[in-house]
N, C-alpha and C positions, 0 to 999 in steps of 0.2 A: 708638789712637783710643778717647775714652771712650767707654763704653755707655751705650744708652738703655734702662736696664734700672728706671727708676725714673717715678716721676712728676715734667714742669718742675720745676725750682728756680723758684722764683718771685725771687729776688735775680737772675735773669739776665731780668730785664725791668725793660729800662734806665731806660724810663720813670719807671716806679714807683721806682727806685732811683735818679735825679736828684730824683723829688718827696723825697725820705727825705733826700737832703744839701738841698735847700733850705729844709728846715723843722727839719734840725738843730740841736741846741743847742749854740751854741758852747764850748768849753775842758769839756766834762763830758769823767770817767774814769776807765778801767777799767782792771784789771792780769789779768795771767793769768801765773802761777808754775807751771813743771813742776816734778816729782820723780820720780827715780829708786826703785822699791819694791826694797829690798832686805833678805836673811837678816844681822839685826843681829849674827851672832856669824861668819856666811861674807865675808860682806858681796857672796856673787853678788845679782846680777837673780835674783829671782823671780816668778810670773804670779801676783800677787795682785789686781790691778786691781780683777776681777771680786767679791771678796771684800770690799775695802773700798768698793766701789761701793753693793753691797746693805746696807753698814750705815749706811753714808751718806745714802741712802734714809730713814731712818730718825730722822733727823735736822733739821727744817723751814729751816735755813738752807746746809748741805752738800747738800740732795737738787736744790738747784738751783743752787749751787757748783762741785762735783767732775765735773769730764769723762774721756773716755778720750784720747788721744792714741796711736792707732797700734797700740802694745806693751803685752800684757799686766802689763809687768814696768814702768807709767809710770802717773803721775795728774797731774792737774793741778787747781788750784783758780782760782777767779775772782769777782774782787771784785764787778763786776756795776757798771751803770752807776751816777758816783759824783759829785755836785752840785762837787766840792772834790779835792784833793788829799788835804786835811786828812781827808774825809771816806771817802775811798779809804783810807786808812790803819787809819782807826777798822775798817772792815768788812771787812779784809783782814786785820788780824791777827784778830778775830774768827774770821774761816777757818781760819786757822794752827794757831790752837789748838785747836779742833775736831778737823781735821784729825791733824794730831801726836796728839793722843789718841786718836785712833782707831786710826793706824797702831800704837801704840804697845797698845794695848786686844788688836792682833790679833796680835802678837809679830811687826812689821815695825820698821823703820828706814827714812826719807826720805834720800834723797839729792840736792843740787843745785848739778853739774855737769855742763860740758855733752859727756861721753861719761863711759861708765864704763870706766876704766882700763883691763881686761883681758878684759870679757865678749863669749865669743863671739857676732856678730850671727844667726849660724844657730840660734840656742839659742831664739831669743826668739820667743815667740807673737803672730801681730798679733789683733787683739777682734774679735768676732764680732758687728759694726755693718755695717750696707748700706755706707756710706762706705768704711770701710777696707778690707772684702773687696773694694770694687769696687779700690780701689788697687792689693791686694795682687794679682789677676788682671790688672791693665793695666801695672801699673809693673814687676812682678816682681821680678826681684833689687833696683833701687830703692830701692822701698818695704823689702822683707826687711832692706835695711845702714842702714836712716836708724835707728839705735841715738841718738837725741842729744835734750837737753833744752836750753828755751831763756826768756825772760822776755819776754813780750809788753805793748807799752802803747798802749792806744785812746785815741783825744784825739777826741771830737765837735768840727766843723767843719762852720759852716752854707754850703753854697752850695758847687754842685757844680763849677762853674769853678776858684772858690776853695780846693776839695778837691785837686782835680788840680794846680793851681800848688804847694801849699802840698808834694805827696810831689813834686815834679818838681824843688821847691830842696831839701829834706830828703837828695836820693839824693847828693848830693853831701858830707854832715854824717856819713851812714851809717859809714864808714870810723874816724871817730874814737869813734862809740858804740861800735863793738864791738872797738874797742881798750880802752877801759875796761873793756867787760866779758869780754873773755877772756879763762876758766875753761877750758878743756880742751886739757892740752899733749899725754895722755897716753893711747896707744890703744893694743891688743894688749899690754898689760905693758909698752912700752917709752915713751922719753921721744922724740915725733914731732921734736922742735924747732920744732913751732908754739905760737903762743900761744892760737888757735883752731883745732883738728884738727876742732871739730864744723862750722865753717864748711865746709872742704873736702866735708867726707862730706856734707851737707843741700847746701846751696845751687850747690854745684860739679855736682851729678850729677839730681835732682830738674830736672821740665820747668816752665818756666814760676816760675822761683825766680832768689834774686839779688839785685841789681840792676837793674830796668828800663828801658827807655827814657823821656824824659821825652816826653810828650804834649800838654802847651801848652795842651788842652783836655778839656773834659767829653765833646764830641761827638767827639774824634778817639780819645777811650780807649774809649767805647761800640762806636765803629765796630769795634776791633779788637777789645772782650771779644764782641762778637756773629758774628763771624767765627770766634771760636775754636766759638763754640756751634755756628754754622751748620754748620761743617764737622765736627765729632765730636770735635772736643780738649776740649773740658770739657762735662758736663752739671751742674756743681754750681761754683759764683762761688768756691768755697772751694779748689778745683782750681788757683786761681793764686796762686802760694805764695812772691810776692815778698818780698823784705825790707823793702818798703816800700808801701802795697796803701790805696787808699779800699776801707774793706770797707761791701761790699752791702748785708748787714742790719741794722748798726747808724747808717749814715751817721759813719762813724767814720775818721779816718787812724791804721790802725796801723802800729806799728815791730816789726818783727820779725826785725833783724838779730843781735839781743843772746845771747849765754851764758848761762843760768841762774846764778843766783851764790850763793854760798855760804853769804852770810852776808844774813838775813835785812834789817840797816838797810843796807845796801849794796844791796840790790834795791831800797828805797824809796829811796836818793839817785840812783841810776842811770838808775829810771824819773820821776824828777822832773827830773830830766836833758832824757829824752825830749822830756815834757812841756813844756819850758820852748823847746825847739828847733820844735817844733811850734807851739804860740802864736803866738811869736816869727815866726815865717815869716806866720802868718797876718798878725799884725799890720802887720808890713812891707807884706806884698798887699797891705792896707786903703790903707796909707801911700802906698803906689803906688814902695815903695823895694824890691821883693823880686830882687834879684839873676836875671840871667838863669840859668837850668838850668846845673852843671857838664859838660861832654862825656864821656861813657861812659868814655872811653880814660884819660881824667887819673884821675876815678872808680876806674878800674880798678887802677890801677899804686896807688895810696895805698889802696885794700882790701889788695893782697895785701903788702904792711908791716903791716897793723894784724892781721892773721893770722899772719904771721912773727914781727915782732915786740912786737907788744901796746904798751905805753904808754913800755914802753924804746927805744922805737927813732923814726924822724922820718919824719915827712910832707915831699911836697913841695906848696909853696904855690906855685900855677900862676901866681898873678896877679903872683908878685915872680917866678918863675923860681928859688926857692931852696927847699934844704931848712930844715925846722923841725924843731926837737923835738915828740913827739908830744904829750907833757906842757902844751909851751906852746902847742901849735894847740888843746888841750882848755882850759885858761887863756882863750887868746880868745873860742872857744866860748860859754863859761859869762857872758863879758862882755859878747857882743853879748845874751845873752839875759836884762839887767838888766829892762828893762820888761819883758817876759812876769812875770820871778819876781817882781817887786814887787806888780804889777798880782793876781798866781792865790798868794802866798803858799808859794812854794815855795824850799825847802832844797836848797840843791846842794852838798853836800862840796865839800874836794878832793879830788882823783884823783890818788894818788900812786903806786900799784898795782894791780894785779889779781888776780883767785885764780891765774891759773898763774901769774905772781913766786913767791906763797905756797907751792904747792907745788912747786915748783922746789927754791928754799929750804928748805925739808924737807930732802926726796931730798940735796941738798948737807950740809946737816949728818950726814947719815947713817941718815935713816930711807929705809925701801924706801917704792917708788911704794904698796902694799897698807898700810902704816902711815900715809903722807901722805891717802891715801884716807881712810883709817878717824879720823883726825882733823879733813878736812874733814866727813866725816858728824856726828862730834860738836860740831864750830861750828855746822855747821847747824840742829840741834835746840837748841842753848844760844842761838842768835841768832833764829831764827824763830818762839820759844815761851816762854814763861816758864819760868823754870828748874826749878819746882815738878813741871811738867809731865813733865821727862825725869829727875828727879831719884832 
């Protein structure tokens, strides 16, 4: 049971927070990129958060960027609401490089995947925020094993009915997002044989995470987020930590099924990805074409493939009764969401692979998981920053 050790959230007054989706701006967006902080010559987690926080501070565009997330040994930056893609991009790598310089100022190294190989979760410090301590005393062990990094993308969405349909067809898309983006095969030193081992450890064990139910409306999700409040399961809107969530304060659908990924233009075609799935649903709404919700069960069975096996391996498409390759259900994907990309100007690669292929691949040639590792940390920094910067 949450505590009421604080004062209301005011995002859990639903009122107020249907006035916020109806006066929404449509397609505006945001990103939010985790990293791993780690010793650039050990390559463990180390508790620097706190360290690069206060220098960040110091900085007029990082001092309202850089968040904590949980774990002393993790940061996060955020692009901040963004008129364009195009314009999310500009102000996001702006961060990057900041960022990077700073870690790099304070003889840290970034890392962005979604576990780190081999680090013990007992090792790791959670931050000394009202939030997290309240987690770290209700969730306990939990919170202590959620070791994992991930890439978040907000899509502003006006009109709170409209918010609610638009994640209620999204949860059924969810499965093939985070087949493209699983990064994390590899936990405890060894190779899990997942394609996302962070999925299991966050979303599998975490309350109120996942996949959700779909709700059909504004008023039958209210009824159940204020039910959670009334009886003592959350005092904070942020306590529901779907994969798929109208978030409270920004009138925003975010997606928050994905890996962190490794390589910095691969996190900007991934969440343009997002972006373009999200629109698209809206658009549909409008059209009065948006597919009825997928059922949980079917939902379910094609998550745990896209966990297993990431973009090597097949979906099943319920409406033929056949399996697909995973590859070409992301191919259609990308096709039903021509109008969205035309209309918002967005780039969507292909999807040929993912970072666990890549380090797979490695390991296979013959570097150890600690070598695969330490060459994903240097993509990272070579992809996310100018090269001047780590050079």
């Amino acid at each position: 049971m949450a505590s009421a050790d604080s004062l209301p959230d005011p995002t859990l007054d639903l009122e107020t927070v249907r006035d916020r989706f109806e006066q929404s701006r449509d397609f505006t967006v945001s990103i939010e990129e985790e990293f791993a902080i780690v010793d650039p010559v050990s390559l463990e987690l180390v508790d620097r958060f706190e360290d690069l926080r206060a220098a960040a501070l110091e900085d007029d565009v990082l001092a309202d960027s850089v968040k904590g997330e949980l774990i002393a040994s993790e940061i996060e930056i955020r692009s901040g609401e963004s008129a364009s893609f195009e314009d999310l991009i500009g102000r996001q790598e702006d961060r990057r490089l900041r960022l990077f310089t700073l870690a790099r100022e304070k003889g840290v190294a970034l890392a962005a995947l979604g576990t780190h190989p081999w680090a013990n979760y007992l090792d790791q410090r959670i931050i000394d925020t009202p939030h997290y301590q309240r987690l770290q005393r209700e969730l306990r062990w939990v919170a202590q094993r959620n070791n994992t990094w991930s890439v978040h993308l907000h899509m502003g969405i006006r009109g709170a009915d409209r918010a609610i349909s638009v994640c209620d067809h999204l949860r059924g898309l969810l499965p093939l997002l985070l087949a493209a983006s699983a990064n994390s095969p590899f936990l405890d030193g060894r190779d899990t044989g997942l394609h996302s081992v962070r999925t299991e450890i966050f979303t599998r064990v975490f309350p109120r995470c996942g996949i959700p139910d779909a709700f059909g409306t504004w008023d039958a999700y209210a009824r159940f987020v204020d039910q959670l409040r009334r009886t003592g399961s959350i005092v904070e809107s942020t306590q529901i930590w779907w994969s798929i969530r109208p978030h409270h304060a920004f009138g925003t659908v975010e997606v928050r099924i994905c890996d962190a990924q490794s390589r910095g233009g691969e996190s900007f075609g991934l969440t343009a990805l997002i972006a373009a799935c999200i629109a698209q649903s809206a658009l549909d709404y409008d059209d009065g074409g948006l597919q009825s919700p997928q059922p949980d069960r079917e939902i379910e069975e094609n998550l745990w493939r896209a966990i297993r096996y990431g973009v090597t391996g097949r979906m099943i498409d319920f409406s033929e009764g056949k399996e697909i390759e995973t590859k070409r259900a992301i191919e259609r994907l990308v096709d039903w969401t021509e109008p969205a990309r035309d209309a918002l100007g967005l780039d969507v690669p292909a999807i040929e692979s993912n970072g666990a292929e890549r380090l797979r691949a490695a390991v296979a040639e013959g570097a150890t998981i600690r070598e695969a590792y330490a060459a994903s940390i240097e993509d990272t920094a070579m992809t996310y920053v100018p090269e001047r910067v780590v050079g």
